[in-house]
N, C-alpha and C positions, 0 to 999 in steps of 0.2 A: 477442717480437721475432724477426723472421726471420735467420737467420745468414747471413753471408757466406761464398760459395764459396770451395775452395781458391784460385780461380784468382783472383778479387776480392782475394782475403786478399793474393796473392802482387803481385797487380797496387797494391794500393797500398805495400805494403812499398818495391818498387821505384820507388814516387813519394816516396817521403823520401828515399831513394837518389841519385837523378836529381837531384833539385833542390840535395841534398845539394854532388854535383863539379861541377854546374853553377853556385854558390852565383860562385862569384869573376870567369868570366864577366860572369853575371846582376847583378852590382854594381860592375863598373868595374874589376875588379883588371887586367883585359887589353881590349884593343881587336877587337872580331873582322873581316874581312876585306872584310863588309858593315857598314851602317847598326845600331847598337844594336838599334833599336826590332825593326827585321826581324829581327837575329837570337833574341830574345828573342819573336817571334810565332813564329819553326821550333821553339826549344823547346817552347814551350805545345803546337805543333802535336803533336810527336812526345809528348808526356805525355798531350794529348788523344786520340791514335789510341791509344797503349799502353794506357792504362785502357780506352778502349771496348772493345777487344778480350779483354782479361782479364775485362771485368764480361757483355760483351753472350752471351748463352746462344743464342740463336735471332734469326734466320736465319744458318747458319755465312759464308754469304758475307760477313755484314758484320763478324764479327771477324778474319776471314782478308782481307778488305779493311783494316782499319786496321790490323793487323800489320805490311801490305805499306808503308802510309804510314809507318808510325812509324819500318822500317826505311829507309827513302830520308829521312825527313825529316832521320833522326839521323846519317847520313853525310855529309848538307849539313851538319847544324849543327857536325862533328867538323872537316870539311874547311875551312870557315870561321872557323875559331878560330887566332887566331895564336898564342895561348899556351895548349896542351892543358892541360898538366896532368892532373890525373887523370879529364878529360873524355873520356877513352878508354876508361871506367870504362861507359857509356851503353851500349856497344857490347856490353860482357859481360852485361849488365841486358837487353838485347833479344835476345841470342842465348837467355840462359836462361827469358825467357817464351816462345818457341817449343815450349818439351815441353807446353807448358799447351791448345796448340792444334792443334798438327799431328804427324805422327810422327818420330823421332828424326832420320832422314834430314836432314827440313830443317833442324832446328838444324845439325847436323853445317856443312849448306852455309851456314848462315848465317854460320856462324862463320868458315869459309872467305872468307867475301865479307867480313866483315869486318876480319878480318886482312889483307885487301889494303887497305883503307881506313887501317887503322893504317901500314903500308909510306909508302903514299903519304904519311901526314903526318909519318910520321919520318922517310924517306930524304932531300927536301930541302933543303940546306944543313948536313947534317950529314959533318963530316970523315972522320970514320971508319966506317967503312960496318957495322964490327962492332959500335956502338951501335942503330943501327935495327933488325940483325936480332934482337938480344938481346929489344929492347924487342918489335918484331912476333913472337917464336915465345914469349915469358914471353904475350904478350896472348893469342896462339892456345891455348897450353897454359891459361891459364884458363880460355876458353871453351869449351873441350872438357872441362874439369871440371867446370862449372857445370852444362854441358849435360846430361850423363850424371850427374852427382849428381842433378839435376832430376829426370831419366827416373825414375832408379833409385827416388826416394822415390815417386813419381806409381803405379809397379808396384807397390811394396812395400803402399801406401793403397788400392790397387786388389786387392790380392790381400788382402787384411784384411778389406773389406768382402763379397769372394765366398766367404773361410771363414764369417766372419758368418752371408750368408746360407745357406749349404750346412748350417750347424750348425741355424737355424731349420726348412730342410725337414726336414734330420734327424729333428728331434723333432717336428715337423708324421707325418710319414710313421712315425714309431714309436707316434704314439698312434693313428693310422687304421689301422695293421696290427693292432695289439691290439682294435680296434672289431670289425676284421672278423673277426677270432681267435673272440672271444666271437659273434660274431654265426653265425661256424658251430656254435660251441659249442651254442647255443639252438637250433639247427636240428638239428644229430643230438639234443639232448636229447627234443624235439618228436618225433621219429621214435622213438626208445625209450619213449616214454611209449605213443603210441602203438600201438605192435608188443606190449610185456611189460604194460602195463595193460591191455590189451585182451584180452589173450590169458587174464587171471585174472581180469577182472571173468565174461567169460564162462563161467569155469569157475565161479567161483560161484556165478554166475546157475544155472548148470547140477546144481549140489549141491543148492542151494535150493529148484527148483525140483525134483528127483528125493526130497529129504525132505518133499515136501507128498503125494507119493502110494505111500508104503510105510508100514508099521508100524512104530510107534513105534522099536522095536530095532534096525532096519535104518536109520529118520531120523537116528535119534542117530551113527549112524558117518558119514552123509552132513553130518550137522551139522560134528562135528565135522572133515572135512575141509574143511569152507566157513571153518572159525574159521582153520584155519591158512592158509585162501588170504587171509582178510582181513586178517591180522596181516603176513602178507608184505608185501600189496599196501600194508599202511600203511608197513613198512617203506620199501618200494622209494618211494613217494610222497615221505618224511623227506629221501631221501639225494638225490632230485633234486630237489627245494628247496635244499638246501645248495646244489647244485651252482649254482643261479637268482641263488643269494645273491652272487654273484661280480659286482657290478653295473660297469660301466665307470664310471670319475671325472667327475664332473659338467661342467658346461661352462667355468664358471671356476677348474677347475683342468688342466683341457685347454691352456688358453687362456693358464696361468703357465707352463705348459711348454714352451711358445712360446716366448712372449715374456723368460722369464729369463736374467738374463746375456748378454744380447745386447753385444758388444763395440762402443762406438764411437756409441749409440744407449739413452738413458733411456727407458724404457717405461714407462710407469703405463695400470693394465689397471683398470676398473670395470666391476662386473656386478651388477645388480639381483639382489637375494635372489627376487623372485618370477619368474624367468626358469623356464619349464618349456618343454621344447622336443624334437619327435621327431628321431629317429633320423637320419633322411638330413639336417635341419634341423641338427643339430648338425654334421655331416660338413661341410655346406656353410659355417659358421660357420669351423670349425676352417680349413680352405682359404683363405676368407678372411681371418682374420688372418697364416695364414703367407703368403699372398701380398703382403698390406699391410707388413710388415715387410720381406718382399726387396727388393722396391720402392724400399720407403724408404730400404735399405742401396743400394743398387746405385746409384740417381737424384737420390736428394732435397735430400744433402748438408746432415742435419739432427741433431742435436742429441737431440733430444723428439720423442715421440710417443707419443698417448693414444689409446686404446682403450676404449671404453666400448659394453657391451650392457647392453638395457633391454625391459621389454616393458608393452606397452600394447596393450590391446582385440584379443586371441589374436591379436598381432605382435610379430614379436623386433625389433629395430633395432640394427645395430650402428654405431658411430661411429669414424672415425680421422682423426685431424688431427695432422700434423709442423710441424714449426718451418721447414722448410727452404725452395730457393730456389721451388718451384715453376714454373709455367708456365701461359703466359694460355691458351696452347692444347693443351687435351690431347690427346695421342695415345696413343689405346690399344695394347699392343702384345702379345704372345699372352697374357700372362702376365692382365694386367687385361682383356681378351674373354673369357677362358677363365672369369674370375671372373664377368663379366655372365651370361653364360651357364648356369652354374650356378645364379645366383639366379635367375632369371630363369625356370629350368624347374620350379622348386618355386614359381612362381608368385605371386614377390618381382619387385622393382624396384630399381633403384642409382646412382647419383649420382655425378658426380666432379667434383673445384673446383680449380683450382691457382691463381687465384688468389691467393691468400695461403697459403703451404704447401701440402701435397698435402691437400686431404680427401676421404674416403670415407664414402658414408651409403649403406647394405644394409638393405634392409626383407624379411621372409620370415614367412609365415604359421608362428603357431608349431607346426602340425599337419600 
């Protein structure tokens, strides 16, 4: 089941809220200034625009559209009220969905704009004038605490998810440093194999071949300095095997190092036991799961997410599907091109669904 975003989550909290100080209103306890019925279609209306706005992801214009409604509807329905009550309470509830959509600024003004709304309904007919400003600078001081506690928690969730991901590249980027580590490793060894084997096969060759045409007593010294070049050369041969032996971790434990402990996001990783796959084919795997993981941290606002590689008829496949809110229409942005791309030039293929969560399907020869 797909999760609900923070801002959905936050947007209906505030609809039990709402309906909550609206409740005496909404049932007769006070008369409001228009017709019932009307004023009970401005509240729907403003519950109507506040939720679209918190739930709707794309196109920004239309949650920044109904923001703009719900704030004009809600100052009708304040100003219309002949007994507030804690209907002043609406006003705090829509200054603090602001941090959900736009930058701190406009809450700050929102809250401004409606603190002159409160003014207006508490200044008239009231005796003493040091009651209204008590009540409009208590409502303003809330709202500017709501506002900035809002911000505050939205950076704090927002910087939680960019250690996240910075700790997945981390260990993305520490196991492709150690590939490449070895991979010079195997290149200077290639090159002393070559240079010191070579250099005593041919001397052997050379002994061997200098004991086929002298007398026996003279062979025999030639012999045995051939015995000690081939005892060497087995030596030297021993100790760069050892050195071979040092193989890089397989691809499903590349892959836990990833994906482990990831804060904030449950990972379950499957990998077919018969997955065999070369070198630059593993590189572009590993890439791609750290990329499918920041993504998911950064975007997807998800819970879960699986990862499964498998292979079939010398093809790897790799799988990823989140729980999260997704989008009908994707847009690639460097992060996931940079990935097409890569599969793409080892002469693979790749897929993306947002649809229902985010999914990823990577095909790449396993050779």
């Amino acid at each position: 089941m797909r999760r609900l975003g923070t801002e959905a989550g936050a947007g209906l909290a505030m609809l039990v809220v709402s309906v909550g100080v609206a409740a005496p209103t909404l049932f007769g306890a006070g008369d409001p200034a228009i017709p019932r019925g009307w004023w009970i279609a401005l509240f729907a209306l403003f519950l109507t625009a506040l939720l679209t706005a918190t739930m709707v992801r794309s196109p920004a214009i239309v949650g920044h559209g109904a923001y703009a409604v719900a704030v004009v509807s809600v100052w009708v329905a304040v100003l219309t009220a002949r007994n507030t009550g804690l209907l002043l309470i609406l006003l705090v509830v829509t200054a603090a969905t602001s941090v959900y959509l736009f930058p701190l600024w406009v809450g700050l003004t929102v809250a401004v704009l409606n603190t002159a709304v409160v003014l207006a309904v508490t200044l008239p007919g009231s005796a003493n004038p040091t009651e209204p400003a008590l009540v409009t600078g208590f409502y303003l001081l809330i709202q500017v605490a709501t506002v900035l506690s809002s911000a505050t928690l939205i950076r704090e969730r927002r910087m939680r998810r960019e250690l996240a991901a910075a700790h997945v590249e981390l260990q993305a980027a520490s196991i492709l440093l150690s590939e490449s580590a070895r991979t010079a490793e195997r290149l200077r060894i290639s090159r002393d194999l070559h240079d010191l084997l070579g250099h005593q096969l041919t001397l052997l060759t050379l002994e061997l071949e200098t004991a086929r045409h002298v007398d026996a007593i003279a062979a025999r010294a030639h012999l045995d300095r051939a015995d000690r070049v081939a005892r060497d050369l087995l030596r030297d041969v021993r100790a760069t095997v050892g050195q071979l032996r040092t193989e890089a971790p397989d691809l499903e434990t590349a892959l836990r190092q990833i994906t482990a402990a990831v804060p904030g996001l449950a990972v379950s990783l499957a990998v077919s036991p018969g997955v065999r796959i070369g070198e630059e084919q593993r590189v572009a795997l590993i890439r791609a799961a750290q990329e499918i993981v920041t993504n998911t941290l950064r975007h997807a606002e998800a819970t879960k997410l699986r990862i499964e590689v498998t292979s079939e008829d010398d093809v790897i496949t790799l799988r990823a599907e989140d729980d999260g809110c997704g989008t009908a229409d994707v847009v690639l942005g460097n992060g996931l091109s940079g990935l097409r791309e890569r599969v793409v030039a080892l002469g693979g293929e790749i897929a993306f669904d947002g649809r229902a969560g985010f999914a990823v399907v990577a095909r790449v020869p396993a050779t």
